[in-house]
N, C-alpha and C positions, 0 to 999 in steps of 0.2 A: 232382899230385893231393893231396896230405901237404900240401902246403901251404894251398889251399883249404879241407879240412877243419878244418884248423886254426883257419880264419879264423872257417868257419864256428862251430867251437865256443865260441870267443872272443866273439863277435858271439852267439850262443844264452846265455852267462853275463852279458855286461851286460844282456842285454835282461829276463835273470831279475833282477836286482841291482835294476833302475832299476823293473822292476814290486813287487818286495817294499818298497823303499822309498818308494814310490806309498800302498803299502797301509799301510806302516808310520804315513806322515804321517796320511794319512785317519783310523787308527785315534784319533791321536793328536787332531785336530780333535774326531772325534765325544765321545771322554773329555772335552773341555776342554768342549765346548756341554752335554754332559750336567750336567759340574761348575756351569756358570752357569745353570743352569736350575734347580738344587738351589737352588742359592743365592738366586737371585729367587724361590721359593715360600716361604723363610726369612726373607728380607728386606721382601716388600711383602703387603700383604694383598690378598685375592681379586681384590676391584674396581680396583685399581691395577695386579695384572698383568694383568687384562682391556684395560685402556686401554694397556699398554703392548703386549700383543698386538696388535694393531686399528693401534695406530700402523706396527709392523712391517711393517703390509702396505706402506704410501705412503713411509714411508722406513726400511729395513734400518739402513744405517749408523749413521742417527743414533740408532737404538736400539742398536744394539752400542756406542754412547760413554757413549749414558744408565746401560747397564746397567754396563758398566767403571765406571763413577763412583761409581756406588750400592755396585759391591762396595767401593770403595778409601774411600767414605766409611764405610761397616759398619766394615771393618778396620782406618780410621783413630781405631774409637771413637765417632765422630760421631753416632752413628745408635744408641740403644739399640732403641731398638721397634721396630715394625713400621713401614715407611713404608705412610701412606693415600693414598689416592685423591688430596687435598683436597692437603695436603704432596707429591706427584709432579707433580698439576699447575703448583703453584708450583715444582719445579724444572723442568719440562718450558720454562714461560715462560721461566725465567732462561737455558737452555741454545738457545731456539729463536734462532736471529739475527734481528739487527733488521730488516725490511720497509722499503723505502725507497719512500716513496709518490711519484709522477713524477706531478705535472698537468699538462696541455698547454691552455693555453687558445690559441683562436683569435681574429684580430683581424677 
C-alpha cells in the first residue's frame, strides 16, 4: 500500500512539474508576440500593418518571416523610418516565391 502511494505521489509531482512548465513556455510565447507587436507598431506605419494584418489571415507563417525580417533589418540599421505601405509591398514581392505558370495545350 506505501508503495503505491508513493507512486502515486510521484506521478501527482511530475504531472504538476510538466503543467507549470506548460504555463511557463505559454507565458513566455505570449511576452515574445507582445514584444513583436510593439515592435511592428514602431517599425511600419498604420496602412502597412493594416496589409500586414489582412495578409495574416491567408498565410500566418509567412507573415511571422516577414515580420522576423523587418525586426533584424530595424536592428541591422537598415531601416531608419518607418516602413510604408508602398516600401512593404516591394518587400512583400521580393519575399513572395515565384509562381510557375503550367500551360497545357491540347492537340
Amino acid at each position: 500500500m506505501d508503495n503505491l502511494d508513493e507512486l502515486r505521489q510521484k506521478r501527482m509531482q511530475e504531472l504538476q512539474q510538466q503543467a507549470i512548465a506548460a504555463e511557463n513556455q505559454q507565458r513566455m510565447q505570449q511576452e515574445m508576440e507582445m514584444q513583436k507587436k510593439q515592435a511592428m507598431i514602431q517599425i511600419l506605419t498604420p496602412e502597412a500593418k493594416n496589409r500586414l494584418t489582412n495578409l495574416r489571415l491567408t498565410k500566418p507563417e509567412f507573415v511571422d518571416q516577414v515580420e522576423l525580417q523587418l525586426i533584424q533589418l530595424v536592428q541591422s540599421g537598415k531601416v531608419q523610418n518607418k516602413i510604408t505601405d508602398d516600401q512593404l509591398k516591394i518587400l512583400l514581392q521580393k519575399l513572395t516565391p515565384k509562381k510557375r505558370d503550367i500551360n497545357i495545350t491540347r492537340r
